[in-house]
C-alpha positions in Angstrom: 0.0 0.0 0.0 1.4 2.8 -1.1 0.3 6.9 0.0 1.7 10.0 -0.6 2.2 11.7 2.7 -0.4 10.0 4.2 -0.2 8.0 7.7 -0.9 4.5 6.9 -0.7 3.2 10.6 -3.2 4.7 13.2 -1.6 5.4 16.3 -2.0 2.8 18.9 -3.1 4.1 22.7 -0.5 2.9 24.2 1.7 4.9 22.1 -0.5 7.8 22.3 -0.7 7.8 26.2 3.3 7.9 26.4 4.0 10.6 23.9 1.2 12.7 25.4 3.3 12.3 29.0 6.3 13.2 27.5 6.1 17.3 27.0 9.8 16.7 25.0 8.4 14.1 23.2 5.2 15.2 22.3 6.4 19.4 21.2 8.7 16.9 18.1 6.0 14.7 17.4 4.0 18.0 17.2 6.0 19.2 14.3 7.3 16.2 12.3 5.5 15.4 9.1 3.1 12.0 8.7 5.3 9.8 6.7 7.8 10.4 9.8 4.9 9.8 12.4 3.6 6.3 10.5 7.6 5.1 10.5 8.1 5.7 14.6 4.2 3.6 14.7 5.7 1.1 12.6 8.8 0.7 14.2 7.3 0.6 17.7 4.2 -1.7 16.5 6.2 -4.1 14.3 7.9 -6.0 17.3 6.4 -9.7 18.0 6.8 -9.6 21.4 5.0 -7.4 23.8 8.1 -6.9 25.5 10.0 -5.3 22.8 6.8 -2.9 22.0 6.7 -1.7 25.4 11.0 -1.7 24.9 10.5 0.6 21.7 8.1 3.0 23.4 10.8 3.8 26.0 13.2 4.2 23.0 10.8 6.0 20.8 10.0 8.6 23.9 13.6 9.4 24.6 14.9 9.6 21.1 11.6 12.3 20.5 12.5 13.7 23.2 16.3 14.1 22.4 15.5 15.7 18.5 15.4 12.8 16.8 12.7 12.8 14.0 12.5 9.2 12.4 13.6 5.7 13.9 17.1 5.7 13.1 19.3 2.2 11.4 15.7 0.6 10.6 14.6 -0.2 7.0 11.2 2.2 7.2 7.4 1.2 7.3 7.4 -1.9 4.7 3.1 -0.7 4.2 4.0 2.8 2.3 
């Protein structure tokens, strides 16, 4: 499935909730563009196990918080 600056994954509550109680986290997520929101969904929602999910939110949150704007040394969303 392929979009054009479009968010392909809706974003999950759990993922939600921990942005949202991250005031770092959430003033980058506030300005990076979809295709870079649907990658960091991806990347946290693609893990098997609900242990690495709940791994890659605490990732997620601190690399947000520290600038970052896309999951870094990952291949991107394979659903764009």
């Amino acid at each position: 499935m392929k979009t054009h600056n479009k968010q392909v994954h809706k974003l999950p509550a759990d993922l939600r909730k921990a942005i949202t109680s991250n005031k770092d986290a959430l003033a980058v997520w506030g300005t990076i563009t979809p295709l870079a929101r649907n990658e960091w969904i991806c990347w946290v929602t693609s893990g098997k196990k609900e242990e690495t999910r709940t791994i890659r939110i605490e990732k997620a949150l601190s690399k947000l918080a520290g600038g970052m704007r896309r999951p870094c040394c990952w291949a991107g969303c394979p659903h764009r």
